[in-house]
PDB file of N, H, CA, C and O in Angstrom:
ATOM      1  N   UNK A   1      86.835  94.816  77.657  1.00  0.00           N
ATOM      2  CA  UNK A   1      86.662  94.106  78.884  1.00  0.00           C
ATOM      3  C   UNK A   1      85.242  94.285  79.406  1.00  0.00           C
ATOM      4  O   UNK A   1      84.763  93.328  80.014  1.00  0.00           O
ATOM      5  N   UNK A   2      84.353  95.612  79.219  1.00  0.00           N
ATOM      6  H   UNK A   2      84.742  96.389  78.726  1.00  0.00           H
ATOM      7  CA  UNK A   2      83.529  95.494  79.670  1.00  0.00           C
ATOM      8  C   UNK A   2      82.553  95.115  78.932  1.00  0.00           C
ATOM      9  O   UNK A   2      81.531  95.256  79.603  1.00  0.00           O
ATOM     10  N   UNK A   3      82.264  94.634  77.727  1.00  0.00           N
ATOM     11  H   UNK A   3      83.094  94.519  77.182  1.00  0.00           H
ATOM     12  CA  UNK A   3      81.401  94.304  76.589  1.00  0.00           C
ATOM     13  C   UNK A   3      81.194  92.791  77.239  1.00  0.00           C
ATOM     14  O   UNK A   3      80.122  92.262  77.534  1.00  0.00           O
ATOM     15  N   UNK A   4      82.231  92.370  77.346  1.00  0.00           N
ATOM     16  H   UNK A   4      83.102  92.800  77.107  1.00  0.00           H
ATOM     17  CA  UNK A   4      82.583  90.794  77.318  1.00  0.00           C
ATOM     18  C   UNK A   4      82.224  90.395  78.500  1.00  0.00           C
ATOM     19  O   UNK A   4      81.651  89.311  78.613  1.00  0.00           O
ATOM     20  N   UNK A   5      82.496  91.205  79.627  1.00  0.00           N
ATOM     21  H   UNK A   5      82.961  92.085  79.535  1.00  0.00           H
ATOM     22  CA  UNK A   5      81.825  90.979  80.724  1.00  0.00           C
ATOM     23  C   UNK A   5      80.405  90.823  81.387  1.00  0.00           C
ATOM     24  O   UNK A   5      80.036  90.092  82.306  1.00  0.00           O
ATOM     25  N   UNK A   6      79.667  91.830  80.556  1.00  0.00           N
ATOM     26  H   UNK A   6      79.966  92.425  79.810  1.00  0.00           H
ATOM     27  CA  UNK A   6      78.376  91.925  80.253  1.00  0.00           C
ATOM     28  C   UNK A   6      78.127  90.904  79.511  1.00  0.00           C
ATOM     29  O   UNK A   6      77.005  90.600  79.917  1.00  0.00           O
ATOM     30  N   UNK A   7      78.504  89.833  78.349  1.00  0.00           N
ATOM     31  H   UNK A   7      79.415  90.080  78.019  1.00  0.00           H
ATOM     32  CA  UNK A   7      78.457  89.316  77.717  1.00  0.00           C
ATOM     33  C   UNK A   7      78.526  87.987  78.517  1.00  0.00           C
ATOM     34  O   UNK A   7      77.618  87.183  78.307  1.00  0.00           O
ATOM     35  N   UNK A   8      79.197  87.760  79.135  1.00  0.00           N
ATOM     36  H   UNK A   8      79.935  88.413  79.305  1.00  0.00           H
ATOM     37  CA  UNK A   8      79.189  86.689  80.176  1.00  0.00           C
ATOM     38  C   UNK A   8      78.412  86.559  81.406  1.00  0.00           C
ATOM     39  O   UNK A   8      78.173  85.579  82.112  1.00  0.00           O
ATOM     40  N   UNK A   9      78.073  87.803  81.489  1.00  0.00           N
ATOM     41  H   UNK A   9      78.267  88.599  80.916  1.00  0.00           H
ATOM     42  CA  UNK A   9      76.683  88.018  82.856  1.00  0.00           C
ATOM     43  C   UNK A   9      75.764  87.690  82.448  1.00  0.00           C
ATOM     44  O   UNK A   9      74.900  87.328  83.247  1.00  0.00           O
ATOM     45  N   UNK A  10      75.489  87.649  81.057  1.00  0.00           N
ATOM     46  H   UNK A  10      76.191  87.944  80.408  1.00  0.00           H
ATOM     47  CA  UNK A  10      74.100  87.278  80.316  1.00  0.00           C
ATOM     48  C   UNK A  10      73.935  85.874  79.617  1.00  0.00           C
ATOM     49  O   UNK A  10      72.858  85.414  79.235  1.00  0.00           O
ATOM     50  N   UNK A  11      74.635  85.526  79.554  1.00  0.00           N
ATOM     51  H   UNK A  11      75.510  85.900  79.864  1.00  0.00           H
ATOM     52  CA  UNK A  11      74.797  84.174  79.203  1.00  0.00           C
ATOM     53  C   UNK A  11      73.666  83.072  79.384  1.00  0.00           C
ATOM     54  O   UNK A  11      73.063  82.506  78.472  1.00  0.00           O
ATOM     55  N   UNK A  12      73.491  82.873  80.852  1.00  0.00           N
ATOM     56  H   UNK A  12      73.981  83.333  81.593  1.00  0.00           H
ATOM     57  CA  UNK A  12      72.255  81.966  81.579  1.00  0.00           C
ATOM     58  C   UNK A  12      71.537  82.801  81.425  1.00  0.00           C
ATOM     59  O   UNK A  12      70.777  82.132  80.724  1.00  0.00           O
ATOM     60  N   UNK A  13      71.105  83.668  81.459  1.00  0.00           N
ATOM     61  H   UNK A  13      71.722  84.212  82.029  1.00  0.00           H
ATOM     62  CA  UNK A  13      69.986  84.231  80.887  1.00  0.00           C
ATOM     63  C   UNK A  13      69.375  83.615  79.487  1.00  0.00           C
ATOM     64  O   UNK A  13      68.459  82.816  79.293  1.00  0.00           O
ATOM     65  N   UNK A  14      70.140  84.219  78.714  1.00  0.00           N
ATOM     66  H   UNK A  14      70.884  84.868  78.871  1.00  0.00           H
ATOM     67  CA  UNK A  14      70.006  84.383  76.926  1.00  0.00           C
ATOM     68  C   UNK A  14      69.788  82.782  77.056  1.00  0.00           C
ATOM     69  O   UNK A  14      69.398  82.316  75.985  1.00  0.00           O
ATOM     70  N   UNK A  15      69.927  81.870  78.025  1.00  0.00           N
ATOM     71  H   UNK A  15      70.244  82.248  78.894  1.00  0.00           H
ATOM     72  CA  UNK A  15      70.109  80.268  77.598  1.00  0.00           C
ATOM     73  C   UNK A  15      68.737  79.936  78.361  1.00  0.00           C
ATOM     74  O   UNK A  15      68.409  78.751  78.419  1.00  0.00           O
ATOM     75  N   UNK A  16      68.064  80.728  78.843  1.00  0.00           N
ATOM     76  H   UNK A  16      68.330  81.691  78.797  1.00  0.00           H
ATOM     77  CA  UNK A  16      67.078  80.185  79.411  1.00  0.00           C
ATOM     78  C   UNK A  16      67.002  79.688  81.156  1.00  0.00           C
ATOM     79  O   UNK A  16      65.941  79.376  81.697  1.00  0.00           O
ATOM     80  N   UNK A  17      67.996  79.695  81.678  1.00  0.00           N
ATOM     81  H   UNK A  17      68.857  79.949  81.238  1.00  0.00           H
ATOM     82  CA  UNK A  17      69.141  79.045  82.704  1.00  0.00           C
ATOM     83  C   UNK A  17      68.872  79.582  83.878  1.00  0.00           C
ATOM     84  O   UNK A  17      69.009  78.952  84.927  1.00  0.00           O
ATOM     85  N   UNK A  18      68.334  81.182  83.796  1.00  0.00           N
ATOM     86  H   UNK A  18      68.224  81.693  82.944  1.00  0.00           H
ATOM     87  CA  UNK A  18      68.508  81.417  85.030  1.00  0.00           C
ATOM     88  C   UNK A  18      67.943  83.679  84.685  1.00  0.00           C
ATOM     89  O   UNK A  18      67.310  84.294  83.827  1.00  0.00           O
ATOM     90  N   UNK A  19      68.397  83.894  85.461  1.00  0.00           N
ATOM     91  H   UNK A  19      68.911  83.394  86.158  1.00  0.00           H
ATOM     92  CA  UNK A  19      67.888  85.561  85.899  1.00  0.00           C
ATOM     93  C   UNK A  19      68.870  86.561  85.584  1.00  0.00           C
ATOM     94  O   UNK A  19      69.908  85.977  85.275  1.00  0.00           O
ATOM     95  N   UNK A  20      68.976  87.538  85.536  1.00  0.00           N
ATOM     96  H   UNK A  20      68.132  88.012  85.787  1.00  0.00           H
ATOM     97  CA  UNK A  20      69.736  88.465  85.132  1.00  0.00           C
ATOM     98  C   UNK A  20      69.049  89.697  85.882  1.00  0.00           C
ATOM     99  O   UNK A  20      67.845  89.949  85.850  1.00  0.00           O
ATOM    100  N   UNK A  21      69.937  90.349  86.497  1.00  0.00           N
ATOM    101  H   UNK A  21      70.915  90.144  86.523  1.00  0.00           H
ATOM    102  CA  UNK A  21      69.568  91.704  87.399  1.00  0.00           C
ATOM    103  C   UNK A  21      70.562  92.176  86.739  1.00  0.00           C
ATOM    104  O   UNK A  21      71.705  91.718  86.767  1.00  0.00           O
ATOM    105  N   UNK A  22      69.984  93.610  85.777  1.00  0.00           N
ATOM    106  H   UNK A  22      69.056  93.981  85.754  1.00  0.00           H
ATOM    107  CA  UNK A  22      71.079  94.900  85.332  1.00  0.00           C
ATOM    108  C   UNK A  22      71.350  95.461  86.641  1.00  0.00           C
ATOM    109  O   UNK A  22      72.346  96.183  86.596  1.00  0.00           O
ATOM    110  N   UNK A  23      70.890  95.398  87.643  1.00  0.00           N
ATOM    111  H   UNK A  23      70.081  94.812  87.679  1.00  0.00           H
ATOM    112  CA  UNK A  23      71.622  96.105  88.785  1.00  0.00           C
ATOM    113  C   UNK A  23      72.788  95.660  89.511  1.00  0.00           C
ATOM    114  O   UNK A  23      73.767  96.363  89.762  1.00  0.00           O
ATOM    115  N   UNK A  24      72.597  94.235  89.891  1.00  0.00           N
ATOM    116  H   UNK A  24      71.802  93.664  89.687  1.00  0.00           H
ATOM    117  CA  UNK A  24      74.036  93.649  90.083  1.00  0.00           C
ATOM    118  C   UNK A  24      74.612  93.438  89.283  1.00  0.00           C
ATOM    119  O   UNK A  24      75.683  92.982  89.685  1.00  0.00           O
ATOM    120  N   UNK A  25      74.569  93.489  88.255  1.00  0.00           N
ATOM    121  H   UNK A  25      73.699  93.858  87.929  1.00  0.00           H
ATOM    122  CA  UNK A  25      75.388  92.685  87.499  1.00  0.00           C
ATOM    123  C   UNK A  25      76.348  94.190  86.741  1.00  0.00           C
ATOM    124  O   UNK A  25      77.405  94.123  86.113  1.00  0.00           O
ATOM    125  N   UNK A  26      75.436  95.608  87.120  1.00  0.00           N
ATOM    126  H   UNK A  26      74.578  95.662  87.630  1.00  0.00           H
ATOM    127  CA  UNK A  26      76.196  96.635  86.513  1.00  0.00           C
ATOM    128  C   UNK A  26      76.959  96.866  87.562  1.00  0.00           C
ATOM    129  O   UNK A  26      78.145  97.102  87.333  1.00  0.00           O
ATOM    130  N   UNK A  27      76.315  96.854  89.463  1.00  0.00           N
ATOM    131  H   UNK A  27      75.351  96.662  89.648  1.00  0.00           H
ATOM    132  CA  UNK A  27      77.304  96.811  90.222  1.00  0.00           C
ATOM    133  C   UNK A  27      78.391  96.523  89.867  1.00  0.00           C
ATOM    134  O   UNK A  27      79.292  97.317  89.599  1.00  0.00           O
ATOM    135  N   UNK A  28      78.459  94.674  89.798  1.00  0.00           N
ATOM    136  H   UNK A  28      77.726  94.029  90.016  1.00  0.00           H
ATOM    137  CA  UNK A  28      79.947  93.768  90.036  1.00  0.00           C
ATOM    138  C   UNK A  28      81.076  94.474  88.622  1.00  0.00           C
ATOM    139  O   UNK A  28      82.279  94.719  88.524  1.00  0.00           O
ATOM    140  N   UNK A  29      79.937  94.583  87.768  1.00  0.00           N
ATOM    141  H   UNK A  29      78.961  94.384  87.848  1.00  0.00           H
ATOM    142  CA  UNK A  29      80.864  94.723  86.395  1.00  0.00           C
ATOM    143  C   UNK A  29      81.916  96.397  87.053  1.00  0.00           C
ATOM    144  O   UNK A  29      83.129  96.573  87.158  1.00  0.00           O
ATOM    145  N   UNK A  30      80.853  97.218  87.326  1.00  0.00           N
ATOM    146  H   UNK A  30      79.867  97.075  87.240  1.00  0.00           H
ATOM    147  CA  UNK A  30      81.577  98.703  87.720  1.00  0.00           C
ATOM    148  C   UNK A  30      82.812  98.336  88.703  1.00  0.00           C
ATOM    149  O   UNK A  30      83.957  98.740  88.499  1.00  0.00           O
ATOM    150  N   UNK A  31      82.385  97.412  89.939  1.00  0.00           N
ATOM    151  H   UNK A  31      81.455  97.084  90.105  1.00  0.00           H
ATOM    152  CA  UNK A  31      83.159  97.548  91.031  1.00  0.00           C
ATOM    153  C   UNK A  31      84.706  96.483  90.711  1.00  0.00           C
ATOM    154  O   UNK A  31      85.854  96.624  91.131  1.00  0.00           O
ATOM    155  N   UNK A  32      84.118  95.472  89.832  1.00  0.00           N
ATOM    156  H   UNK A  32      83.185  95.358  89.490  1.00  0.00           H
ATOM    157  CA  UNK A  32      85.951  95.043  89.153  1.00  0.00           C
ATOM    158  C   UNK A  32      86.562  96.031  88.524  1.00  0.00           C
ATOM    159  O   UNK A  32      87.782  96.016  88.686  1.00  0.00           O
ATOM    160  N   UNK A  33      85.787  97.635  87.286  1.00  0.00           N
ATOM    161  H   UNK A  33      84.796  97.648  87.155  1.00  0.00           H
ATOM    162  CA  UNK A  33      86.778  97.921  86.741  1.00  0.00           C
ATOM    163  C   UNK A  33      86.887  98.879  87.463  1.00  0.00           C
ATOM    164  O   UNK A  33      87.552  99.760  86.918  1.00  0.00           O
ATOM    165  N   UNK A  34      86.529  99.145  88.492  1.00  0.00           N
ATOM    166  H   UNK A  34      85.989  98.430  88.935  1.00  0.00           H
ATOM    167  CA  UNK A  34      86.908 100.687  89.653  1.00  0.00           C
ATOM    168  C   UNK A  34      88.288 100.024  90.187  1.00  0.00           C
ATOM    169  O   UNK A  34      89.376 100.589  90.075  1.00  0.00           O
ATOM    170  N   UNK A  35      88.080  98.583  90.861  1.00  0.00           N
ATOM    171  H   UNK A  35      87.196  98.123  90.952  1.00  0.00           H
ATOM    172  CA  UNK A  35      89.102  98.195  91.863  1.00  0.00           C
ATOM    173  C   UNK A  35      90.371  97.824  90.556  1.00  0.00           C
ATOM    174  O   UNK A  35      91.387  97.200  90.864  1.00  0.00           O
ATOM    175  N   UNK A  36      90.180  98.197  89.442  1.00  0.00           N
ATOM    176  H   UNK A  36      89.355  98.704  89.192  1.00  0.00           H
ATOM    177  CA  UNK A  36      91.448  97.483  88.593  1.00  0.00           C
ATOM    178  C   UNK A  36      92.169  98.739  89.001  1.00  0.00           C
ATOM    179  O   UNK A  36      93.249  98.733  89.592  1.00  0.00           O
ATOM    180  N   UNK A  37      91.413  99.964  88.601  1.00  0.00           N
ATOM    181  H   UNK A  37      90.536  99.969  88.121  1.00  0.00           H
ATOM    182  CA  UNK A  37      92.138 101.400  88.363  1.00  0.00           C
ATOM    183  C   UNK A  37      91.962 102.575  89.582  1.00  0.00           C
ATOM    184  O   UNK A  37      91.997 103.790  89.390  1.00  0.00           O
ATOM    185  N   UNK A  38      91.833 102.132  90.423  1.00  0.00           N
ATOM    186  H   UNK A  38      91.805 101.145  90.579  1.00  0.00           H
ATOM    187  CA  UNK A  38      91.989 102.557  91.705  1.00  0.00           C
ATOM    188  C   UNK A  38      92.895 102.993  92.213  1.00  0.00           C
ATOM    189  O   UNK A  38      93.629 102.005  92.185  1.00  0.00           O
ATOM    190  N   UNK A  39      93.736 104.134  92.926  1.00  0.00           N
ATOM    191  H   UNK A  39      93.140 104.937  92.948  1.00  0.00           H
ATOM    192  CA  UNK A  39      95.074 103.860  93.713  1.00  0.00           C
ATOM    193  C   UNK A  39      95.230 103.300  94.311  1.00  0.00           C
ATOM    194  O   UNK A  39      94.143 103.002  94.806  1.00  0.00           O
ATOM    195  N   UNK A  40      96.389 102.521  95.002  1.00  0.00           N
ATOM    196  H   UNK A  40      97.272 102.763  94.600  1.00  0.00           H
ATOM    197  CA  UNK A  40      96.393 101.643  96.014  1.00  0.00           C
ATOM    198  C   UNK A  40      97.066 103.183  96.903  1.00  0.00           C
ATOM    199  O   UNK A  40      97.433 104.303  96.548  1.00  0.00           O
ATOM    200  N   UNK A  41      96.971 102.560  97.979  1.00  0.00           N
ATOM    201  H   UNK A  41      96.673 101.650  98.267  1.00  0.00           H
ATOM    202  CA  UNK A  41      98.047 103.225  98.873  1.00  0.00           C
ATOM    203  C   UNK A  41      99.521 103.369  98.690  1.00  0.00           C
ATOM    204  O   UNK A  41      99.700 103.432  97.474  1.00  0.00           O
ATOM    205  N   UNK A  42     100.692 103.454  99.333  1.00  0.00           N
ATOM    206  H   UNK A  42     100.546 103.403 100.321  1.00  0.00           H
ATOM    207  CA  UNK A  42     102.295 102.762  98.897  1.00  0.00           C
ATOM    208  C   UNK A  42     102.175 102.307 100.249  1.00  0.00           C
ATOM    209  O   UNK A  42     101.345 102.618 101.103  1.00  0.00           O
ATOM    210  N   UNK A  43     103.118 101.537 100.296  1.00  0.00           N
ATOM    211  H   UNK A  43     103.792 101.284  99.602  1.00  0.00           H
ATOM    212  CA  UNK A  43     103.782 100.594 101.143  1.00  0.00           C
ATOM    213  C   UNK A  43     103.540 101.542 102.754  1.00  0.00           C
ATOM    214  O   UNK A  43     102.746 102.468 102.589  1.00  0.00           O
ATOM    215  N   UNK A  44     104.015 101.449 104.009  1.00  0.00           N
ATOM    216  H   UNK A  44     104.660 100.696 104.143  1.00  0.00           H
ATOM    217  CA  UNK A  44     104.315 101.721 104.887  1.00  0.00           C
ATOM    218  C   UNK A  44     105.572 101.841 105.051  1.00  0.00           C
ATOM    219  O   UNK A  44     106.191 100.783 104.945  1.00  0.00           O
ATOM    220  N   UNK A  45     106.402 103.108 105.357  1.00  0.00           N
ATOM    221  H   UNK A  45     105.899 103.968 105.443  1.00  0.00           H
ATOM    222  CA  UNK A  45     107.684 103.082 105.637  1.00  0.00           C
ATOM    223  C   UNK A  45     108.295 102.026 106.158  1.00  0.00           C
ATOM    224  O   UNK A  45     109.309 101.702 105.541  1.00  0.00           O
ATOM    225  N   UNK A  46     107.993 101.296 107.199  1.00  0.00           N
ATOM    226  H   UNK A  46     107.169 101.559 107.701  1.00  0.00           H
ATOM    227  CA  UNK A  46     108.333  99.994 107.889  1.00  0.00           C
ATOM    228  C   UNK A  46     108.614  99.230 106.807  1.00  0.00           C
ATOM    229  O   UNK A  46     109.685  98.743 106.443  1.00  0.00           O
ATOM    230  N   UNK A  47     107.380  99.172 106.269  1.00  0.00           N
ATOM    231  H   UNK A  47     106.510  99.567 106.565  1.00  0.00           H
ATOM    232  CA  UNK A  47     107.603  97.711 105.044  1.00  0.00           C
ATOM    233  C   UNK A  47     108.813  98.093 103.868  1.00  0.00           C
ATOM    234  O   UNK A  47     109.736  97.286 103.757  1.00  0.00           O
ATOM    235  N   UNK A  48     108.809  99.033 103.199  1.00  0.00           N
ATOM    236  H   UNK A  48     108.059  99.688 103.289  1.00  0.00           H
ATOM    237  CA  UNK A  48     110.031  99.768 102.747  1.00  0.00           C
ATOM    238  C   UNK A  48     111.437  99.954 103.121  1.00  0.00           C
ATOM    239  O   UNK A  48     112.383 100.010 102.335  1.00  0.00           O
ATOM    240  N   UNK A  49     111.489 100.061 104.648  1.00  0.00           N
ATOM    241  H   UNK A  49     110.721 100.015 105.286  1.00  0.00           H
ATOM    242  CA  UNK A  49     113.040 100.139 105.648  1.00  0.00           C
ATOM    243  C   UNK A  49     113.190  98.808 105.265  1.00  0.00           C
ATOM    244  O   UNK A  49     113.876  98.492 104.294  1.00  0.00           O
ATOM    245  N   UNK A  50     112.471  97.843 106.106  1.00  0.00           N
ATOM    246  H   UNK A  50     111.914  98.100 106.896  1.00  0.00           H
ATOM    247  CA  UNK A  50     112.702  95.865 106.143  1.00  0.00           C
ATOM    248  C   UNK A  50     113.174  95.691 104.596  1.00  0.00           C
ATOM    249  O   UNK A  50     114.347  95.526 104.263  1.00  0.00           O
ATOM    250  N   UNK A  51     112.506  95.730 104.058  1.00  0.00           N
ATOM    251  H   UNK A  51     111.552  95.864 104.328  1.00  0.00           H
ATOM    252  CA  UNK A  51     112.827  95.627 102.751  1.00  0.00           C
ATOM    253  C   UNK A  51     114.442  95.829 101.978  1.00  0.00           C
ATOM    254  O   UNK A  51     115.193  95.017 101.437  1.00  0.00           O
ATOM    255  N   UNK A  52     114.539  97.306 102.224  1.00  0.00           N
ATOM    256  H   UNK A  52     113.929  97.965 102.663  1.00  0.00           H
ATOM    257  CA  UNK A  52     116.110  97.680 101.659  1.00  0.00           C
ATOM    258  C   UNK A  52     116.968  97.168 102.573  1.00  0.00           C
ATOM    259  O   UNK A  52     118.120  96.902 102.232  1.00  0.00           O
ATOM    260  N   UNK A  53     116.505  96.946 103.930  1.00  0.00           N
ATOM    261  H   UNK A  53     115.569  97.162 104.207  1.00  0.00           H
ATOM    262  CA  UNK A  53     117.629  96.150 104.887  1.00  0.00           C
ATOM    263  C   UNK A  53     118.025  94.484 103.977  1.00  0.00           C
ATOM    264  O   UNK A  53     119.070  94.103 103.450  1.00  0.00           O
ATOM    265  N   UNK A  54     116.837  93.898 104.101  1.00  0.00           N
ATOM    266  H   UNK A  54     115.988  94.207 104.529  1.00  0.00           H
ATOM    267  CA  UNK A  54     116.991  92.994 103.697  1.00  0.00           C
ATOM    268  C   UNK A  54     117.989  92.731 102.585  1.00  0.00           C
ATOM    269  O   UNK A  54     118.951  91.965 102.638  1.00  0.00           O
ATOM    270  N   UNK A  55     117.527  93.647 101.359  1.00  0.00           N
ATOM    271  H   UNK A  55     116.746  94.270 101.315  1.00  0.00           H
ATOM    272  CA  UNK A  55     118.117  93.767  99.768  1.00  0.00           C
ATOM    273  C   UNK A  55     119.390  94.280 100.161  1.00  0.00           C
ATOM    274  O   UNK A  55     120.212  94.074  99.269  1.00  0.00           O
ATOM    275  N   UNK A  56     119.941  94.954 101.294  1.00  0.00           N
ATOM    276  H   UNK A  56     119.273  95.122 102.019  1.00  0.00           H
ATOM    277  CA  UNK A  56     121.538  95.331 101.648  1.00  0.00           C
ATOM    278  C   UNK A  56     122.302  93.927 101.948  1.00  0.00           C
ATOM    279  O   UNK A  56     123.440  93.658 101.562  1.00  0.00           O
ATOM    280  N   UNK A  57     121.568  93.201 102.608  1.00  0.00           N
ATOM    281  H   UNK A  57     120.644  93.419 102.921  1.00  0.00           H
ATOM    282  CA  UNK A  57     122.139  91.827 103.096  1.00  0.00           C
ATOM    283  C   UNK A  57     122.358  91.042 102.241  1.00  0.00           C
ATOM    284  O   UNK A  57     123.257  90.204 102.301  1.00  0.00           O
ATOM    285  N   UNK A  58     121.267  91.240 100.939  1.00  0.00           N
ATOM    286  H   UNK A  58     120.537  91.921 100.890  1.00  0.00           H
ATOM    287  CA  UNK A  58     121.359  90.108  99.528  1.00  0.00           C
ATOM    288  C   UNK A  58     122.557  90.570  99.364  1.00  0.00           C
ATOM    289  O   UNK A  58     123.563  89.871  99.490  1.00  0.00           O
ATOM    290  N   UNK A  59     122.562  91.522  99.132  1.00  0.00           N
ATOM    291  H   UNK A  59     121.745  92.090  99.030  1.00  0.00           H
ATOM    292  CA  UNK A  59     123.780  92.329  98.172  1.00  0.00           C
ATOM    293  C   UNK A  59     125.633  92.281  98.757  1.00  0.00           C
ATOM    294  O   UNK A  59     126.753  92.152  98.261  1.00  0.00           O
ATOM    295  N   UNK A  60     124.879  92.514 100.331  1.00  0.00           N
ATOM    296  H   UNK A  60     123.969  92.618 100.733  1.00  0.00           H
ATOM    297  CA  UNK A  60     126.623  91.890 100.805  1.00  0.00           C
ATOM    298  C   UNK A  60     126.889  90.583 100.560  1.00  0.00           C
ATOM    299  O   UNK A  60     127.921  90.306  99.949  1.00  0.00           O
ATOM    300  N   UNK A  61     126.213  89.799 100.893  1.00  0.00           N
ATOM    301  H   UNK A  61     125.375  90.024 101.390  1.00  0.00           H
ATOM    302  CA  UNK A  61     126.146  88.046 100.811  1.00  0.00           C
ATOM    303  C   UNK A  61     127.025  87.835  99.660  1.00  0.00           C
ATOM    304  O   UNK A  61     128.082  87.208  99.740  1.00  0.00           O
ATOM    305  N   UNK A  62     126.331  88.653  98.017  1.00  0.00           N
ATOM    306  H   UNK A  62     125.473  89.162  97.952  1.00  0.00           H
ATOM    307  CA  UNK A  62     126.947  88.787  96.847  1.00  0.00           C
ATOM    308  C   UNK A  62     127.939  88.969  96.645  1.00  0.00           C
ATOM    309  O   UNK A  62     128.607  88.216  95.936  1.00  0.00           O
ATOM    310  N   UNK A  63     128.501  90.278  97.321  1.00  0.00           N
ATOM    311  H   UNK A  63     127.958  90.890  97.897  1.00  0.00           H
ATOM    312  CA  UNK A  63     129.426  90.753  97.189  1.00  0.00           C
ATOM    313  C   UNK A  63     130.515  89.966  97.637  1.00  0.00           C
ATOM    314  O   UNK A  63     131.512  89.965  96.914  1.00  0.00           O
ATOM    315  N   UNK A  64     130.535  89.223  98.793  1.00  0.00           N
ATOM    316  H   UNK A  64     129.726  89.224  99.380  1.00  0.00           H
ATOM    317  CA  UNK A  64     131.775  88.572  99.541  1.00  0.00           C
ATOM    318  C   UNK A  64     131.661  87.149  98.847  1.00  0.00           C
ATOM    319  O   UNK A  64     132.675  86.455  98.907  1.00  0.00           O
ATOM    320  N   UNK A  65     130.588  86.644  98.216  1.00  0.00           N
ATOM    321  H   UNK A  65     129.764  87.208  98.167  1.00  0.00           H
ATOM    322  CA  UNK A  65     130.589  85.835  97.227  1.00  0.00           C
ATOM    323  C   UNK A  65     131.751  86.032  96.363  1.00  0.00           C
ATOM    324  O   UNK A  65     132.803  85.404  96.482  1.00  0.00           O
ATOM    325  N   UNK A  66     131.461  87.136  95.290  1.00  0.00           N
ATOM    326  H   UNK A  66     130.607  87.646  95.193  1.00  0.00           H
ATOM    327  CA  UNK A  66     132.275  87.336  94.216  1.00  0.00           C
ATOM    328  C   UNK A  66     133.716  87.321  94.820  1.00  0.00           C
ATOM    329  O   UNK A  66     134.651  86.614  94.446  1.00  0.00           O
ATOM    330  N   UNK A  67     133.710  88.069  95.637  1.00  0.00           N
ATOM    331  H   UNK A  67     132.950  88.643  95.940  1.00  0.00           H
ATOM    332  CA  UNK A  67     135.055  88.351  96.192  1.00  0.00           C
ATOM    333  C   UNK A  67     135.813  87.279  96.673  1.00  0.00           C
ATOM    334  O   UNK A  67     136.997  87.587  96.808  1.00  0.00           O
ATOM    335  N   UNK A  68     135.455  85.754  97.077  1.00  0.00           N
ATOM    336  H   UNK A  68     134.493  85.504  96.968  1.00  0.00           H
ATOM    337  CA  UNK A  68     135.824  84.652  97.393  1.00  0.00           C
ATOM    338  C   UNK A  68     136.091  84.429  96.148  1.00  0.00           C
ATOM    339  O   UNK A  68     137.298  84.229  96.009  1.00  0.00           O
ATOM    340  N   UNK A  69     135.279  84.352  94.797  1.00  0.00           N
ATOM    341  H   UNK A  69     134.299  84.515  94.910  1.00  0.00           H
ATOM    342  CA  UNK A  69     135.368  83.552  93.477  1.00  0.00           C
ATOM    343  C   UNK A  69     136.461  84.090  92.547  1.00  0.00           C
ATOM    344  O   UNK A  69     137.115  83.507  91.683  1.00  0.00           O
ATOM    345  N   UNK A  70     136.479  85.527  93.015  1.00  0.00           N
ATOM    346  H   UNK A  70     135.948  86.001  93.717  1.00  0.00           H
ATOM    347  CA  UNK A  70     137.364  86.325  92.321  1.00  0.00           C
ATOM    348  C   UNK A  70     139.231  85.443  93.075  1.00  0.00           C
ATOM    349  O   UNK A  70     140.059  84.803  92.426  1.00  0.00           O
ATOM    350  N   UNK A  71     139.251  85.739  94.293  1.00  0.00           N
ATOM    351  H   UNK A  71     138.579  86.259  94.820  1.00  0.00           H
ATOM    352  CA  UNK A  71     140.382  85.147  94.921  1.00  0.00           C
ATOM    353  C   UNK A  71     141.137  83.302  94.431  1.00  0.00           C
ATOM    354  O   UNK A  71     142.204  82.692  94.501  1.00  0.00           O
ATOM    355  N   UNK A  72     139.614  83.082  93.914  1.00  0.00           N
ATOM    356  H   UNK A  72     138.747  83.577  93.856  1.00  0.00           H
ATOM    357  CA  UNK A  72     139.819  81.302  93.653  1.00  0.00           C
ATOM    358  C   UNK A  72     140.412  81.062  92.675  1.00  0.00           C
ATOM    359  O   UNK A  72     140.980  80.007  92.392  1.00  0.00           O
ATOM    360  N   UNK A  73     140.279  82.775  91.585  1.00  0.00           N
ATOM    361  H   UNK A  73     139.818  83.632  91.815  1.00  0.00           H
ATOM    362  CA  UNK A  73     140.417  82.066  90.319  1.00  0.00           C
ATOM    363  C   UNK A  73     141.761  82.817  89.918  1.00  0.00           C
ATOM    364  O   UNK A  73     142.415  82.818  88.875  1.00  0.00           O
ATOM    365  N   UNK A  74     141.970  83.634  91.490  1.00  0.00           N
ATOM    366  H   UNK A  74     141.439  83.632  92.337  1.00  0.00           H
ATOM    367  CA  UNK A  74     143.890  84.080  91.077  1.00  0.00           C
ATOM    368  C   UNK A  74     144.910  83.518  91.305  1.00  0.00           C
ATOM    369  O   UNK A  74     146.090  83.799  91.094  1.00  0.00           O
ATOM    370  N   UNK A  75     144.038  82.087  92.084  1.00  0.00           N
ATOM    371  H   UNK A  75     143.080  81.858  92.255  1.00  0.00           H
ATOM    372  CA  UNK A  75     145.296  81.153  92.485  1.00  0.00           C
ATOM    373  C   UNK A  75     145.950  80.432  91.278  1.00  0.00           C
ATOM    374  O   UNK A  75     146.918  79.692  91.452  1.00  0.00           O
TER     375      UNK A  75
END
């Protein structure tokens, strides 16, 4: 990834096209593969609670689903 990247920063250059700064261009290249492998943070408890609330509600919805389909098909 990073060969190719460099490889594509240089491009207009090597073509005559245009400029090439090893400094930005080692910046941008460093700062995509820092931000690939970076930690993120996790979630916020909030966003996590909403969440499993929510996925409890899928899951009953389901449940009284089946439980209607199950009843339909003992008639």
């Amino acid at each position: 990834m990073i060969f190719g990247a460099i490889e594509h920063q240089t491009w207009a250059f090597l073509r005559g096209e245009g400029d090439f700064s090893v400094e930005d261009s080692a910046m941008g290249i460093t700062d995509v593969v820092y931000r690939g492998i970076a930690v993120r943070p996790s979630p916020e408890p909030a966003d996590v609670n909403d969440a499993l609330v929510r996925l409890e509600k899928i899951a009953t919805t389901f449940e009284d689903g089946l439980k209607k389909l199950a009843e339909r098909q003992r008639r």
